[in-house]
N, C-alpha and C positions, 0 to 999 in steps of 0.2 A: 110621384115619378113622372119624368118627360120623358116620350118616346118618340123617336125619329124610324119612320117607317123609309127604309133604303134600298134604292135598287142600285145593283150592280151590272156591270155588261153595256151601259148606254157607249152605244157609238159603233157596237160589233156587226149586227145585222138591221138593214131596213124595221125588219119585224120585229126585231126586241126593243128597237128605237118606238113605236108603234105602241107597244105593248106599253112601256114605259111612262109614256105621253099621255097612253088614255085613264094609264092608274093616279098621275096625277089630278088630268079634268074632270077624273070623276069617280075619283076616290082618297084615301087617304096620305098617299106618297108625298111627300113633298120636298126628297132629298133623291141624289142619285150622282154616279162618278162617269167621267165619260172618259174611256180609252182611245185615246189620242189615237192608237196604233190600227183602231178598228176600222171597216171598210166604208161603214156606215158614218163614219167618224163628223167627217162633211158637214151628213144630213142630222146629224146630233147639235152639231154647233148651233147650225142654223134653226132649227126648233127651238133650242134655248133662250138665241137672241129674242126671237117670236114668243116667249113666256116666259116672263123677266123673275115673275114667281117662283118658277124653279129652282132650288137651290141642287149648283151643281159641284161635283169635287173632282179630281183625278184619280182614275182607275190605274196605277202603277201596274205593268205590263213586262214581263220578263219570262213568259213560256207561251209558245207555241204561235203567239202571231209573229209577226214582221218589226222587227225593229226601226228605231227611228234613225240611228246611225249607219253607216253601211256594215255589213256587216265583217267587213276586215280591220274594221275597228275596235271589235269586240268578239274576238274570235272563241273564247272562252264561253260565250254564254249561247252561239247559234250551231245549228248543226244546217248546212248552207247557205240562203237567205233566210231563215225564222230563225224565232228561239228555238232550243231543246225543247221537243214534244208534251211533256209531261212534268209535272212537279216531282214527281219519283226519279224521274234522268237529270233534272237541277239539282236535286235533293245527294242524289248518289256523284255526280260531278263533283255538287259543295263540299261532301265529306274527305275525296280522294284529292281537293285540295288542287281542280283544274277548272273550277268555276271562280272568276277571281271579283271577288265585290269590288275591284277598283273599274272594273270594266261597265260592272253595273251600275254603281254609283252615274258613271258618265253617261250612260244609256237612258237613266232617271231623269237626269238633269234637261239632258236633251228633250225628254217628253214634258217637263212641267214647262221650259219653254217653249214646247207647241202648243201646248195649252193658253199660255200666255198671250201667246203671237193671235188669239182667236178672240182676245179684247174680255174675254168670260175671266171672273174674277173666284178663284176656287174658295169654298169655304174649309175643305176638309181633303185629307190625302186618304186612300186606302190602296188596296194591293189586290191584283189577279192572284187567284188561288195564294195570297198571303206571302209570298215569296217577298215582300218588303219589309217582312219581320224577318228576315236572317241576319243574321249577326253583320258586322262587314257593311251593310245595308242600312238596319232599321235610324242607327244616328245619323247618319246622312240625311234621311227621309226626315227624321227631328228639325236635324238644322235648318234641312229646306220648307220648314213648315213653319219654323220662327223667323225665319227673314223674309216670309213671303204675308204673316201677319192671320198665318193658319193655324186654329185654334184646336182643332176636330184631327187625330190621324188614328185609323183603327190598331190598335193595341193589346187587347185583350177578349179572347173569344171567352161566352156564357154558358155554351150548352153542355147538356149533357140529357144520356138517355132516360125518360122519363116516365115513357109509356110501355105498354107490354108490345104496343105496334113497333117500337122503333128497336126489335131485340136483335132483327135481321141487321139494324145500320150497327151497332154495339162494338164493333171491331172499330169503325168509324171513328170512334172516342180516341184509339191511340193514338190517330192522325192529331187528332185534337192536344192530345196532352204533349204527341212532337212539334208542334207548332207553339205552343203556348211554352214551354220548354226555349225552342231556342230564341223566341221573341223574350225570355226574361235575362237570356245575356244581354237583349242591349235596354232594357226595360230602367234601366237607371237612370240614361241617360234623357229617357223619355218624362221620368217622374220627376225633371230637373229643367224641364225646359217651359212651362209655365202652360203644357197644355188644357185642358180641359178634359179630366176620365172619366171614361165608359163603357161598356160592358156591349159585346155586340153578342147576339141570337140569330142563329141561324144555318151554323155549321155542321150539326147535323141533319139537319132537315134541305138541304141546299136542291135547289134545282126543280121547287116543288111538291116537296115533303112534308110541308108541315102546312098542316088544318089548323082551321078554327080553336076546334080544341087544343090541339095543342100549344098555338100562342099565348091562348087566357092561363092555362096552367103555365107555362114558360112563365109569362110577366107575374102570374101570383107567385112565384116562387121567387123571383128577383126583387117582388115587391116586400117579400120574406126578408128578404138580405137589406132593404132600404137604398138601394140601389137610387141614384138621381136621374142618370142618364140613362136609356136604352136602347141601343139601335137593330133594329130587324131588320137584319139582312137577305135581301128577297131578289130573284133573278123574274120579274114580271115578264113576258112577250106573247107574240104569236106564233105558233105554229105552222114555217111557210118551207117551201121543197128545197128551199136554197138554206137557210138556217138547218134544217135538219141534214143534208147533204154537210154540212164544213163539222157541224156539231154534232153533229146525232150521238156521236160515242160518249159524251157528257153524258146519256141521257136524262135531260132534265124535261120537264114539262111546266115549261115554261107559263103557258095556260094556266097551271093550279095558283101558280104565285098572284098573278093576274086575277084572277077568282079572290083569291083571300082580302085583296086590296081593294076592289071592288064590293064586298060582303056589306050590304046594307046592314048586318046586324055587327058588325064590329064596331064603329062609332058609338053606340050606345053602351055596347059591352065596357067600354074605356071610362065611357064618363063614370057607370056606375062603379067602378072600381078609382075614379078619379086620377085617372092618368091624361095627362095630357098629350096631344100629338102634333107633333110641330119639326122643323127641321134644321139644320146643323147652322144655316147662317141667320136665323131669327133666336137661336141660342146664343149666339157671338155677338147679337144687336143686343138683345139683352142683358149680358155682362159689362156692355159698354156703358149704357146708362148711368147716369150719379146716382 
């Protein structure tokens, strides 16, 4: 099994950007998405250029920051300048059929060319709270992953609850089964377009939740299923007055993620189960090979 330890969120705060950078230099991270639309976004770019090692992807962005369009462009998807607040207010907009994908589609579009415009070459797509698995959405995000020569777009969450600690998240799971649900309406279109599948970890434990333990059982139980690919998805940063002030209502603890990554004994834990760890665009070097 090859595992791609992932963070999400680079480009949103100073401090997760921080957090992000040091899980790389000095730990086992070696992939991560950056949201264009972040405040920190800048200072994301410019780290990247400065650590060419970094393998970095597009954080697809459609709730609650600022759009890259104006927003009388896309009047469907913001409630005044931002997106809608919350994936439960997209979620209930999408159903009542006044969130219109064609709005988002061109919202997307606009962000992978900001991305572009920053000379960083994406190896992999994924999505803020998954909202680029809605139907309307997800084959857009396909096409724009095969013309752009992207091999990696997150598609299918892994988790599920495990331990007796995680009985409190357990509700959690149905989020998990409405996501995975309507990401297999466009999931056809995904198994047809020559990407590369994988299994992502991390959904319920998001924000910080999930230890030591819990990863080695996650990965022994995917290693159960012969799983190839698996990506853990981890929100690494620091804890600063200004990140907790825009985000606090996530509450994530950002720090524990940052801990796991950093854990002198995971490296070891991997070999002895013989997993390797590596990231999304040394995967895509690899299949190039004769």
């Amino acid at each position: 099994m090859k595992v791609v330890f992932h963070a999400d969120d680079f480009g949103l705060t100073p401090a997760i950007n921080d957090g992000v950078l040091e899980a790389f230099e000095r730990g086992v991270l070696r992939s991560t998405s950056l949201m264009v639309t972040g405040e920190a976004a800048e200072q994301g770019i410019a780290a990247a250029r400065a650590a060419p090692d970094l393998d970095v992807g597009v954080h697809l962005t459609l709730v609650e920051e600022r759009p890259v369009l104006p927003p009388d462009r896309i009047p469907s998807l913001v409630a005044g300048d931002r997106f809608l607040p919350t994936h439960a207010a997209v979620g209930a907009r999408y159903l009542m059929g006044r969130w219109h994908p064609g709005e988002a589609r061109a919202e997307l579009a606009a962000q992978l060319e900001r991305f572009a415009s920053s000379g960083l070459t994406p190896s992999h797509l994924d999505g803020h709270q998954h909202l680029h698995l809605l139907p309307g959405v997800l084959p857009f995000v396909v096409a724009e992953a095969h013309r752009r020569g992207v091999r990696f777009v997150r598609t299918t969450l892994g988790d599920a609850a495990s331990r007796p600690a995680q009985a409190a998240r357990a509700l959690t799971l149905h989020a998990t089964n409405a996501v995975s649900w309507l990401a297999s309406l466009g999931v056809a279109a995904a198994e047809r377009s020559d990407l590369v599948p994988f299994r992502t970890l991390g959904f319920m434990h998001a924000g910080g939740g999930m230890a030591l333990p819990d990863l080695l059982d996650a990965l022994d139980r995917m290693g159960r299923r012969s799983t190839a690919v698996v990506e853990v998805m981890l929100h690494p940063g620091r804890r600063d007055a200004d990140t907790e002030r825009r985000y606090g209502h996530w509450r994530y603890r950002w720090e524990n993620d940052l801990a796991l990554l950093l854990d002198p004994r995971l490296p070891d834990a991997l070999a002895q189960r013989g997993i390797e760890w590596t990231s999304f665009r040394a995967l895509a070097t690899a299949e190039q090979r004769p």
